[in-house]
PAMI-993117 format. One record per residue (C-alpha): x, y, z; residue in three letters. Coordinates in steps of 0.1 Angstrom, whole numbers, plus 5000, padded with zeros to 4 digits. Layout:
! PAMI-993117
XYZALA ...
END
This chain:
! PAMI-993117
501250455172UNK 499550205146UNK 497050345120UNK 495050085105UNK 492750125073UNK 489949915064UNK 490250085025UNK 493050015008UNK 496350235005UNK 499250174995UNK 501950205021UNK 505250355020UNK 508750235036UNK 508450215075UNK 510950445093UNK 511450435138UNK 508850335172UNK 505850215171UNK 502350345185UNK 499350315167UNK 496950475149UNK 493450325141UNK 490750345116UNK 487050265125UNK 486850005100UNK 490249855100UNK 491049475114UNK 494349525111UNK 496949295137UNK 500149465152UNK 502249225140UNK 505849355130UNK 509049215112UNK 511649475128UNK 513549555097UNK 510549715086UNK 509349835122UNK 511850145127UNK 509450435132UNK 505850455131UNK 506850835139UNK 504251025121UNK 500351005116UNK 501151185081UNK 498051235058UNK 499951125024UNK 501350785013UNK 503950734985UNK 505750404978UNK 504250054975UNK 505449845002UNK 505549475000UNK 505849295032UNK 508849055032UNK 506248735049UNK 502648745038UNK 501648665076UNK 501949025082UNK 499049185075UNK 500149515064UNK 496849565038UNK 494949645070UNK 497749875086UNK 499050205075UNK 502350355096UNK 502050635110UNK 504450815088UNK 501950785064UNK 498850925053UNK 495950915030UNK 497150904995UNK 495751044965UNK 495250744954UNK 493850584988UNK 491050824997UNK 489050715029UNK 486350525030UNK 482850705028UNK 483651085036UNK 482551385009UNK 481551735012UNK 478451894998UNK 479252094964UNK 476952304955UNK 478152354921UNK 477451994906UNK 474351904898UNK 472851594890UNK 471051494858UNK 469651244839UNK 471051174809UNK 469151054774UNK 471651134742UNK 473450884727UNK 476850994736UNK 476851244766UNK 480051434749UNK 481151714764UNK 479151704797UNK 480851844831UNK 481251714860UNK 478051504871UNK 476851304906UNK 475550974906UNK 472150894919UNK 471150994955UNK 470850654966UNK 475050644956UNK 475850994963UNK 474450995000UNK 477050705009UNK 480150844997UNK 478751185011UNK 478851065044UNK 481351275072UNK 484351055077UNK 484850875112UNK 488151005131UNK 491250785129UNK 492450695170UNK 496150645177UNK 496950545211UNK 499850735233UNK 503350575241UNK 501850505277UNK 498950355266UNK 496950575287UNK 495650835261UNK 494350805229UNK 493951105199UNK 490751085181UNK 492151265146UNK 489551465132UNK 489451415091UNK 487551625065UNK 485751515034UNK 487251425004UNK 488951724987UNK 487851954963UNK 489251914927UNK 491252274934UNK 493452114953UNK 494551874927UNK 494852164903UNK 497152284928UNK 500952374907UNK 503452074912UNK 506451984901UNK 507551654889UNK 511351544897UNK 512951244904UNK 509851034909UNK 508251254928UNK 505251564929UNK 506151844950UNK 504152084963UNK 506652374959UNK 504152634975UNK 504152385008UNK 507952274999UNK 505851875004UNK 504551594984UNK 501651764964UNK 498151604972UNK 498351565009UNK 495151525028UNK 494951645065UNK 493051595096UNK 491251935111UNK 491551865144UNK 492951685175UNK 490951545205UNK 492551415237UNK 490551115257UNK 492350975286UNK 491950585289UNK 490250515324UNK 491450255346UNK 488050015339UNK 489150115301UNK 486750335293UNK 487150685275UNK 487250955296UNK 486351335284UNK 488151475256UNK 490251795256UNK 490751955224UNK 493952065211UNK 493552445216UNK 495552765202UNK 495752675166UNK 494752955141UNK 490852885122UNK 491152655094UNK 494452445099UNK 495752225081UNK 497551915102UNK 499851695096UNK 502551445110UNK 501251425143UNK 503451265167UNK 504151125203UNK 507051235222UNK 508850945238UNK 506550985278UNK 503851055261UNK 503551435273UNK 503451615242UNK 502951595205UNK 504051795175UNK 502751795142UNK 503052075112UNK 500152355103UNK 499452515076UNK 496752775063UNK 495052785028UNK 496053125021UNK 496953184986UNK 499853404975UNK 500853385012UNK 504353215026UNK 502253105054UNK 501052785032UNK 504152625043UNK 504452405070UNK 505252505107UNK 506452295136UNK 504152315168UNK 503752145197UNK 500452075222UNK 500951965262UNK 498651615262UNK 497751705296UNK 496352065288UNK 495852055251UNK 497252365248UNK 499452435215UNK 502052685203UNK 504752695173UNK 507852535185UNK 509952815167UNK 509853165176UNK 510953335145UNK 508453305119UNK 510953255097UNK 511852905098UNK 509352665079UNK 509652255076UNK 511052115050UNK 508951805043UNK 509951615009UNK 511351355026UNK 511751265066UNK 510751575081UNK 510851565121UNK 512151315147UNK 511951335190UNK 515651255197UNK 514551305237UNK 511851385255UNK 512151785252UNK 514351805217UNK 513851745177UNK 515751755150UNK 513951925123UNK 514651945082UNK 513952275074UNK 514052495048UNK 517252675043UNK 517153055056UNK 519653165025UNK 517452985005UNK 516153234975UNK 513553214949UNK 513652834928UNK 516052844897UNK 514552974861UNK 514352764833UNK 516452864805UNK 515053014778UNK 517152854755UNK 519052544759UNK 522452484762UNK 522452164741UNK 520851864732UNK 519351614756UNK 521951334754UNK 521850944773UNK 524850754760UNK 525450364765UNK 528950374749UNK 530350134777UNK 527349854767UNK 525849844801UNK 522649624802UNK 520049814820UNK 516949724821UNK 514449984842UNK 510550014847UNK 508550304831UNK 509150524859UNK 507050814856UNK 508351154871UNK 511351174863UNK 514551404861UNK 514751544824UNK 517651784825UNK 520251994842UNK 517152224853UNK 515251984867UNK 518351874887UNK 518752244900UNK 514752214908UNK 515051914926UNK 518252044951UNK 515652384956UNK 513152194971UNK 514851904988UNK 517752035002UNK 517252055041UNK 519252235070UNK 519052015097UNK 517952195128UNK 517752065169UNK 515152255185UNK 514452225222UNK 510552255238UNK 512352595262UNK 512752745227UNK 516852655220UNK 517852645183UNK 520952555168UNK 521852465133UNK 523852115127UNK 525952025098UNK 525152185062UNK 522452185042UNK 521951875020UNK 519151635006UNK 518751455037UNK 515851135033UNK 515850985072UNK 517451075103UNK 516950795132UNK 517750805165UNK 519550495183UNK 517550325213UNK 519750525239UNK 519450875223UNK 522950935219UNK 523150895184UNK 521150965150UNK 521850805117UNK 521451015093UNK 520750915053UNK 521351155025UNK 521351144989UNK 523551334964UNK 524751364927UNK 524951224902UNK 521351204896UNK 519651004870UNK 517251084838UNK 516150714838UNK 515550614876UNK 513650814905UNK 515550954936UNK 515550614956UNK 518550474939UNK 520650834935UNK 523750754951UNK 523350734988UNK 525350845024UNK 524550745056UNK 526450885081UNK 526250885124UNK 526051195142UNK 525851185179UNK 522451335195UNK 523951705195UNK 524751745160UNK 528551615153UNK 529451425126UNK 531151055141UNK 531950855110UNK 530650795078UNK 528850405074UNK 528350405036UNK 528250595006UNK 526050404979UNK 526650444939UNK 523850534920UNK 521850224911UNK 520350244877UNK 521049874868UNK 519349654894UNK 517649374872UNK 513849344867UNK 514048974882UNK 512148974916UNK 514348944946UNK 516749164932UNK 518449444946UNK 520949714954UNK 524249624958UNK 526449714991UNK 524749785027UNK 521249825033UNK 518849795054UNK 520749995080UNK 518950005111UNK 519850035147UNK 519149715171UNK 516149785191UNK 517549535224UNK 520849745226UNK 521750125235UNK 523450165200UNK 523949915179UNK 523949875139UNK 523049585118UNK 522549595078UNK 522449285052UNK 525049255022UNK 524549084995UNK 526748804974UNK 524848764945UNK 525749134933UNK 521849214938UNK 520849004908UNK 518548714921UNK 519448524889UNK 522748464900UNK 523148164921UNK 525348184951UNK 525448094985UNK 525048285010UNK 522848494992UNK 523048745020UNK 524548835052UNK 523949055081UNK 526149205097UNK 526349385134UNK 528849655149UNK 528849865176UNK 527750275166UNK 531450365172UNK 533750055174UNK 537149995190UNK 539850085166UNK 539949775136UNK 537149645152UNK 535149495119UNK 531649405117UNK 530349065131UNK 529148835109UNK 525448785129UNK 523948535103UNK 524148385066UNK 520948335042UNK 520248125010UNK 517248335002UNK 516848735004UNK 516948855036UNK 513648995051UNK 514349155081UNK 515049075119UNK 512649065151UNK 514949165182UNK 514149005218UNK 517848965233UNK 520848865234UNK 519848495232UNK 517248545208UNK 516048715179UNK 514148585149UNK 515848645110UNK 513148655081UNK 514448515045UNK 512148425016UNK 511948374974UNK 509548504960UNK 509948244926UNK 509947974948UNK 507648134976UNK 509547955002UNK 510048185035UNK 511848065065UNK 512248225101UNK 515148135119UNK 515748165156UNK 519648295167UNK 520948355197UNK 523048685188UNK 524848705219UNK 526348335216UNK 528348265189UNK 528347865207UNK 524547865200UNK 523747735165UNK 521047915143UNK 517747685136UNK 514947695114UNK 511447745135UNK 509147805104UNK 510047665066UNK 506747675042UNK 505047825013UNK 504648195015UNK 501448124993UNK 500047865016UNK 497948075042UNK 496347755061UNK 500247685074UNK 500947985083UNK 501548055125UNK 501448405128UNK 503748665138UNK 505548745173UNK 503549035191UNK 505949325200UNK 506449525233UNK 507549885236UNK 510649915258UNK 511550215280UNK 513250385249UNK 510850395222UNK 511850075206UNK 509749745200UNK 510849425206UNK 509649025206UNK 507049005241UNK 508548715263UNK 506048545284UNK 506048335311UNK 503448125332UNK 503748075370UNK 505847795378UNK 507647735346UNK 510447815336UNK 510047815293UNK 510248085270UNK 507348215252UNK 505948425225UNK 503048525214UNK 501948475180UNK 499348685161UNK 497948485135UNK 495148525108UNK 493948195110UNK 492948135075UNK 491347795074UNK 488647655044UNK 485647825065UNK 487448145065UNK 489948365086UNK 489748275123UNK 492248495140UNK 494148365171UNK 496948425194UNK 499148135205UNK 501548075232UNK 505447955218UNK 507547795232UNK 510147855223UNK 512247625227UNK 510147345218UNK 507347415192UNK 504947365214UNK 501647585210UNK 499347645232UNK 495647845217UNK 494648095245UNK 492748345225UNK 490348295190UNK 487848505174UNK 484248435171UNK 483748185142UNK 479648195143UNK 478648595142UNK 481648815142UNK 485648895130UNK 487648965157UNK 491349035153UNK 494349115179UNK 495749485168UNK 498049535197UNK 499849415229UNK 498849685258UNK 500749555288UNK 503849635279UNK 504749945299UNK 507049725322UNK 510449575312UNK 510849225315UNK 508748895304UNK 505448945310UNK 503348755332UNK 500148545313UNK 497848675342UNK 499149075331UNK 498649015296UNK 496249315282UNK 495749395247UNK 493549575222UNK 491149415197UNK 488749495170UNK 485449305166UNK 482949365138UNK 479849165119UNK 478649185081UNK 476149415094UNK 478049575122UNK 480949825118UNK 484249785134UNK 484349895172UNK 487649885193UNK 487849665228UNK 490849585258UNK 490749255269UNK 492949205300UNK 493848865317UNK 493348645338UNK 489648655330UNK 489748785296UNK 487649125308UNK 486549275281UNK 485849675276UNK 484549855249UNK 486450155242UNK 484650285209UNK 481150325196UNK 481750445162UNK 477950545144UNK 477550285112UNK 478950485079UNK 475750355056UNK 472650255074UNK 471150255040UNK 472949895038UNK 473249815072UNK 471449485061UNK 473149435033UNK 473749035025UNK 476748895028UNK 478048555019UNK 481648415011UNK 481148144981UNK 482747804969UNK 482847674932UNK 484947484911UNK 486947554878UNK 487047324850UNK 490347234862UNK 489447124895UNK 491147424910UNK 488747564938UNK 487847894938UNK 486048174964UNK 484148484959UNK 482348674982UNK 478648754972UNK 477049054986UNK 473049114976UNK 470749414986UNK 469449465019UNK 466049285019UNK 466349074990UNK 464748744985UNK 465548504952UNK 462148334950UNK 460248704956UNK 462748914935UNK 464148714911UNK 467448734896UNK 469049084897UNK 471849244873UNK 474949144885UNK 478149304887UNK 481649154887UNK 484949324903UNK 488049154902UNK 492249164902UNK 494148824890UNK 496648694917UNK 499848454907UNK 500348154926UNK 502847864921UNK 500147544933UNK 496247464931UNK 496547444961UNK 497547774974UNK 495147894949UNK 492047704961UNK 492647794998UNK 490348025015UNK 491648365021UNK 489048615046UNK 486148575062UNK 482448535060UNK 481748755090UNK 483949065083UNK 482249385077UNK 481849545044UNK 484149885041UNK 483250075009UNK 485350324997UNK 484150594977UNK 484650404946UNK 483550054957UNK 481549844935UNK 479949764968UNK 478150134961UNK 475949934936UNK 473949764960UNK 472150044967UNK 471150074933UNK 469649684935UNK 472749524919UNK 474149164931UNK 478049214933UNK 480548944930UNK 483549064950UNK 487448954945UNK 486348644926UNK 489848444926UNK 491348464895UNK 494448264897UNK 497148254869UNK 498947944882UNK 502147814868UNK 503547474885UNK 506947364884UNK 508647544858UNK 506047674840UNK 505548034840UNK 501948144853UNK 501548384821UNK 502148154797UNK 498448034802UNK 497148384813UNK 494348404787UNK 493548024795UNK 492948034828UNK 491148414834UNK 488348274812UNK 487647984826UNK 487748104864UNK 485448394849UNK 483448104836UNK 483047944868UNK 482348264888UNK 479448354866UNK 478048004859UNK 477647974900UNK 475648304908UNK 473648214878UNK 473147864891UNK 472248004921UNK 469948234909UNK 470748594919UNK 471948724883UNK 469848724850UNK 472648574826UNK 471748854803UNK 472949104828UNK 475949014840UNK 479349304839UNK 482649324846UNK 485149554862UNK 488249594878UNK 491249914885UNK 494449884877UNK 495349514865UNK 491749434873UNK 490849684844UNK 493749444821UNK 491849164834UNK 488249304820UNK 489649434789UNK 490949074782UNK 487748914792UNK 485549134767UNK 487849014743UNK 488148624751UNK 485148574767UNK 482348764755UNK 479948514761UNK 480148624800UNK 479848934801UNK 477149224788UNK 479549544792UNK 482549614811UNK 484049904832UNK 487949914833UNK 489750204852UNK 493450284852UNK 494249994833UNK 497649874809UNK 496749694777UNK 499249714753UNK 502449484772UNK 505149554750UNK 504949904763UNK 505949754793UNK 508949514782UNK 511149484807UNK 508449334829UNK 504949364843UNK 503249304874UNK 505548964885UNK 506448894851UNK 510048864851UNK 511048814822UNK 511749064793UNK 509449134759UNK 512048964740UNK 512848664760UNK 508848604756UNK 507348804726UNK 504148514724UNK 503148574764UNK 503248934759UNK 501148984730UNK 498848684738UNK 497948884774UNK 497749234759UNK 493949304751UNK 495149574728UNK 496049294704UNK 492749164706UNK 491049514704UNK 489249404667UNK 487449094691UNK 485849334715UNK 482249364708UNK 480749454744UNK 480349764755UNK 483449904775UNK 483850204796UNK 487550284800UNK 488350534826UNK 492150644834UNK 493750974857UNK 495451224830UNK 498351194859UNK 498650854866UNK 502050814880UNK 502050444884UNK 504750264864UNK 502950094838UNK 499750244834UNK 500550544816UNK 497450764810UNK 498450644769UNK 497150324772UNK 493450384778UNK 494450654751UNK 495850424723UNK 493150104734UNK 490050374732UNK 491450444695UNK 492150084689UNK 488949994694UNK 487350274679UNK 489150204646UNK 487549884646UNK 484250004655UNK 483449864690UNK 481050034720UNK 483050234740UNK 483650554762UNK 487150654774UNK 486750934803UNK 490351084812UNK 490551284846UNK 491951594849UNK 494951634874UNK 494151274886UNK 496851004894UNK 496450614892UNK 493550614918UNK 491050914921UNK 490851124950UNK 488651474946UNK 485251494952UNK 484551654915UNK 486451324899UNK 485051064918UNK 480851164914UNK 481651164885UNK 483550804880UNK 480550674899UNK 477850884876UNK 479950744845UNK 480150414856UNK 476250364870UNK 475450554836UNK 476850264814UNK 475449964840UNK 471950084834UNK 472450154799UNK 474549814789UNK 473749604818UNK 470249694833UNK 468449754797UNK 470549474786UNK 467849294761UNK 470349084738UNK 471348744748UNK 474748754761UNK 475248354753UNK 474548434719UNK 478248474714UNK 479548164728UNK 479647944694UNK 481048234679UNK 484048304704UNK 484347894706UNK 484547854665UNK 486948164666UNK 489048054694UNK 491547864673UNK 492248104646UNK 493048404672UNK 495648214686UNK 497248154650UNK 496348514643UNK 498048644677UNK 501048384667UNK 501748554638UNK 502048844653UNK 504348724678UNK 506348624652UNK 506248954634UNK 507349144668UNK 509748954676UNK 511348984640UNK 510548664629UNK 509348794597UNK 506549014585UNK 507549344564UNK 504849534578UNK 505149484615UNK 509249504612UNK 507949914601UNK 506049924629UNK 508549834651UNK 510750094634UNK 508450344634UNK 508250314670UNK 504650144674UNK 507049884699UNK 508550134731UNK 511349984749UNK 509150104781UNK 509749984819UNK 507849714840UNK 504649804855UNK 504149804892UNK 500249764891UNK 
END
């Protein structure tokens, strides 16, 4: 299955097979690097880590895997619930101290209010597909919820899960007709009033599914999760155990098909008791010793273990017994209970790898470096040999590209029965060590012939990025650097050692116009994906097709192209609609058979959408490119159906061009209108060339999602909105891109505002500035440098004080002390006596995200009170680094249309009036931020020498904004 999410969420690691699951207003393409394509198992309804794709041609910003979910922090586009408890009410005071929860206007509140569309996912067969039913965003009770906070994580210890999942309600059934239409839907039946649903997922034919229930019962056990499974041909549903008494344990992998008619299951230990009390008393000190002068340099992780308690906590709720459950209602218990992570059946079904962690834990990193086993088990439970047994791994260094030491990426080959293949590196994980090889991977059989020792399949200069598997003559190896942002594909040939590797793509990882797309995938009889051979009658090449965004200087222009293989040779047989629409490619659909396919069987699915029309989901089959319309999804806003859309060119002083994307209200006409109040929303991006950073990146014609915190909201309140503005920070050569941070943010803020001035759709007077997360470090730093731009600014979940964060920020590599000037130069909290323009500052009081600690709005909101500037700072109860209940976000949007109309709207001053001010000033802030360089880096400077000994100056961990 393959999920795919117009909003953004972040996405967590990808586990085993691969169907899909979509979102009405997703584009996403199924395009899938192997070594992160193990298992799209689960339509799960929460999402945890941050993954970043090893090749920026895949688009994984558009997909979430099915394992996944909707995180707190990635709420759905457009869905709320009526809540008759919040009012809303205009406002007149001064301050508005002390107010509760409020709603933003009608016009504002009716969008996000809208009921959410379903998510689809499509059946192993392709001949079904789930329509997913979702709910509205959650009430802030659920938030409130107890958790506990251990080893990087939030538990739900009441549901033994992640806290903060969302769910889906329901599950309808369509079959897919032969002409490709939809035929009538048969909802899942037999599950109790009011479920809760989660981590649905496809057995191997495609004849049943399972997925977890749960019931909002309070002071019940029945909150916790049970297994059950639905026939797809009846819809009928029943718990897969029979004793009541066995729940899922789901803190990590929780379920996995290892055939057709069995699972294994982690569940929760039946001789588990009640969770371990907290001493009343102590039994010492809190001690972290460095005796052996280790250099370990580690982000602000947020969550983690404190002390020998939490440790017992964290065994409690993690600890699984592994159970194989059978759809005739067979249980048996394998192995003993332990804090298994992943369990991952080979192709063939006769074995399952099975990943564990264990002590020693760690106070200073979260659970994904505790010291780690994998072991192989065959399919009925017994334990075959152990494969590794990783250390923990608190000293990886900050520098990108750097990792663990020893095997990973353990995965099975998904062309062979049972085969393994992992990548080692040389360089000791530290990406500042050069070597070469860098890495090599390494194949072996699951249980090989006595001293049999792994194969050496390939060796790398750069940091391995995963494989695509076709066969035994070829398979495509990913490598790339990120300081460099060279990638390379190479094609091998793994089952001839007389076939030499070759490079078939070397280029700029930044440089979207080069890049050709990625090989489409097929599903093979097991369950696994591999690269889609085609051929064409009479000929005898090889080749694949290749899923590409098309990024070209008029915008994205999707495509698939024919390979071959052997030569290079392309060959364009399918391209999205440059005039009116965005189409994309999401998935291959003929791939039931094994074996090339045949160019005149080729089917697959597509999405197709306007600026005005929402995304809608089509098959397109070959030879004559038939194409069927399989959804008809109602349009989420039709208040701003007609909204205006336009993607924009300009130049920045520097000659670097730069692209925005323009939106205006629907019906609104310059001459007749005149300008409006604008509103800017931005996050800077790091690139190594002009170049790369004047090139065009999406298109004109795709349709406008808005999430339930979208600046987009403010159309409806008549504003103009400048969307993703590029703001690059470019550093060429050797020169590192921060080291001109403040530089180059004003002047491409500079050349954003000067063009929708010059264009005349913003008054110049009226003209604000936003952004989340480093978009809100961005705005801070432009109220400070550039307050001749901007009338007000709105900055949510932001960082502004970098030598909190001094091992490291965002891709800032290196440490506070290796360069004191960059970090206090960027950090707007040094520059908190400049701000003079009103600045709303809001910030979760649980934001998890490493770097953004909820103190930094704190300490910036006093900073600039103490020197008298215009601001607000609005912290969010039980809130995390993005907003997800219904209470916090009408009120982020009430807070934040509050201070537009206040500060932007009834904006009467002249914003210009501060440019010769800010221009005359501009050389003795840098002496004055100099100097306190200097000072912090003890360079002199009695007074800032106390500070640093007083401990104004934390030796805090890189931020992962």
């Amino acid at each position: 299955m393959m999920r795919l999410y117009k909003v953004h969420h972040r996405l967590p690691h990808f586990s085993s097979s691969c169907c899909c699951l979509l979102h009405p207003f997703s584009l996403g393409n199924a395009r899938f690097p192997s070594s992160t394509l193990r298992s799209f198992r689960h339509l799960r309804t929460d999402s945890t880590n941050l993954f970043k794709p090893a090749m920026s041609a895949f688009r994984f910003n558009r997909l979430v895997p099915v394992n996944s979910s909707l995180a707190e922090d990635g709420s759905t586009a457009g869905n709320g619930s009526a809540n008759a408890s919040l009012t809303f009410a205009e406002d007149d005071d001064e301050s508005v101290i002390g107010v509760k929860y409020r709603v933003p206007p009608p016009e504002i509140r009716d969008i996000v209010d809208a009921p959410p569309l379903p998510a689809l996912s499509f059946s192993p067969l392709r001949d079904k597909i789930l329509f997913l039913k979702r709910r509205s965003l959650p009430p802030l009770a659920e938030l409130a919820r107890p958790e506990e906070k251990l080893a990087g994580l939030r538990i739900d210890g009441k549901c033994n899960t992640r806290s903060r999942m969302s769910f889906y309600t329901g599950i309808g059934i369509h079959p897919l007709m032969p002409d490709g239409s939809l035929g009538p839907e048969t909802e899942v039946s037999g599950l109790p009033d009011g479920v809760k649903i989660n981590f649905v997922t496809w057995s191997n034919d495609g004849k049943h599914l399972t997925f977890s229930v749960r019931f909002e019962e309070e002071e019940s056990s029945s909150s916790k999760l049970r297994v059950w499974v639905a026939d797809v041909e009846t819809g009928m549903a029943r718990p897969l155990f029979q004793s009541p008494d066995i729940y899922l344990n789901a803190v990590f992998d929780n379920y996995v098909w290892v055939d057709n008619s069995t699972l294994l299951v982690c569940t929760i230990p039946l001789s588990r008791g009640d969770p371990p009390k907290k001493p009343l008393v102590p039994s010492g000190p809190k001690i972290q010793s460095n005796e052996q002068k280790t250099i370990v340099q580690v982000r602000t992780f947020q969550d983690l273990l404190k002390d020998e308690y939490d440790e017992d906590l964290f065994d409690y709720y993690a600890t699984s017994q592994l159970v194989l459950a059978s759809l005739d209602g067979t249980v048996k218990e394998v192995g003993s209970p332990a804090v298994y992570t992943s369990l991952d059946p080979s192709p063939d079904e006769k074995y399952i790898l099975i990943s564990s962690i264990h002590r020693p834990y760690s106070f200073i990193v979260p659970c994904g470096r505790f010291p780690k086993k994998v072991d192989l088990w065959t399919a009925d439970g017994n334990f075959v040999r152990e494969l590794c047994d990783l250390p923990l791994a608190e000293d990886i260094p900050i520098a990108s590209n750097s990792v663990r030491s020893g095997m990973r990426s353990l995965n099975w080959r998904a062309d062979k029965p049972s085969t393994l293949y992992w990548a080692e590196t040389q360089d000791g994980g530290d990406a500042k060590v050069e070597v070469s090889p860098r890495d090599i991977v390494y194949t072996q059989p699951a249980e090989p012939q006595e001293g049999e020792e792994p194969e050496i399949l390939h060796k790398l200069d750069l940091r391995y990025g995963g494989i695509s598997w076709c066969d035994d003559s070829l398979a495509l190896v990913y490598e790339s650097w990120y300081k460099t942002r060279r990638t390379r594909t190479w094609v091998i040939s793994p089952g001839s050692k007389d076939v030499s590797p070759r490079i078939l793509f070397d280029r700029s990882s930044e440089d979207v116009y080069s890049d050709p797309g990625s090989p489409m995938l097929r599903r093979t009889s097991t369950g696994s994906y591999v690269i889609a051979k085609m051929r064409k009658e009479n000929d005898n090449a090889t080749y694949l097709l290749l899923n590409g965004n098309g990024a070209t200087p008029e915008g994205d222009i999707p495509f698939l192209d024919l390979l071959d293989i052997n030569t290079s040779s392309k060959e364009r047989i399918w391209e999205s609609d440059k005039e009116k629409y965005y189409e994309s490619v999401v998935a291959l659909l003929s791939d039931q058979k094994e074996g090339d396919i045949h160019i005149n069987d080729l089917k697959i699915l597509t999405s197709k959408e306007s600026k005005t029309e929402n995304t809608q989901y089509y098959i397109q089959s070959w030879p004559d490119k038939k194409l069927c319309q399989i959804t008809n999804f109602r349009h989420p806003y039709p208040q701003l159906a007609s909204l205006q859309k336009e993607m924009i060119r300009y130049e920045r002083k520097d000659g670097v061009r730069l692209t925005a994307t323009l939106y205006l209200p629907p019906g609104y006409d310059p001459l007749k209108d005149g300008p409006l109040p604008c509103l800017v929303w931005s996050y800077p991006g790091e690139f190594k060339s002009k170049d790369a950073a004047g090139q065009v990146r999406g298109s004109p014609n795709e349709f406008a999602g808005i999430g339930p915190t979208s600046a987009l909201l403010w159309l409806a309140r008549r504003f103009a909105i400048l969307s993703g503005p590029t703001i690059p920070i470019i550093g060429e050569g050797d020169e590192e891109a921060n080291d001109r941070y403040v530089e180059q943010l004003v002047a491409s803020a500079e050349a954003a505002v000067e063009e929708v001035i010059r264009r005349g759709v913003a008054h110049p007077n009226k003209i604000a500035v936003g952004g989340h997360s480093y978009g809100a470090f961005m705005t801070a730093n432009l109220l400070a440098h550039a307050p001749h731009l901007f009338c007000c600014g709105i900055a949510r979940s932001g960082a502004y004080n970098r030598t909190l964060t001094p091992f490291g920020f965002q891709n800032e590599d290196r440490t506070l002390w290796e360069a004191t000037n960059t970090y206090v130069e960027m950090s707007p909290f040094m520059s908190a006596n400049r701000i003079k323009k009103p600045i709303l500052l809001i910030h979760g009081e649980e934001d998890n995200n490493p770097g953004t600690l909820t103190m930094q709005s704190d300490r910036f909101f006093n900073a600039l009170k103490g020197h008298g500037a215009l601001c607000r700072l609005v912290i969010l109860p039980f809130e995390s680094h993005g907003y997800s209940a219904r209470e916090s976000i009408m009120h982020v949007l009430w807070e934040t249309d509050r201070w537009l109309q206040k500060h932007c709207v009834s904006n009467t001053s002249e914003v210009s009036a501060d440019i010769g001010k800010n221009k005359d000033g501009e050389g003795k802030e840098v002496t004055d931020i100099e100097n306190k360089a200097v000072a912090a880096s003890g360079g002199g400077g009695a007074e800032l020498a106390d500070d640093i000994e007083s401990g104004q100056f934390y030796s805090k961990t890189r931020s992962l904004m």
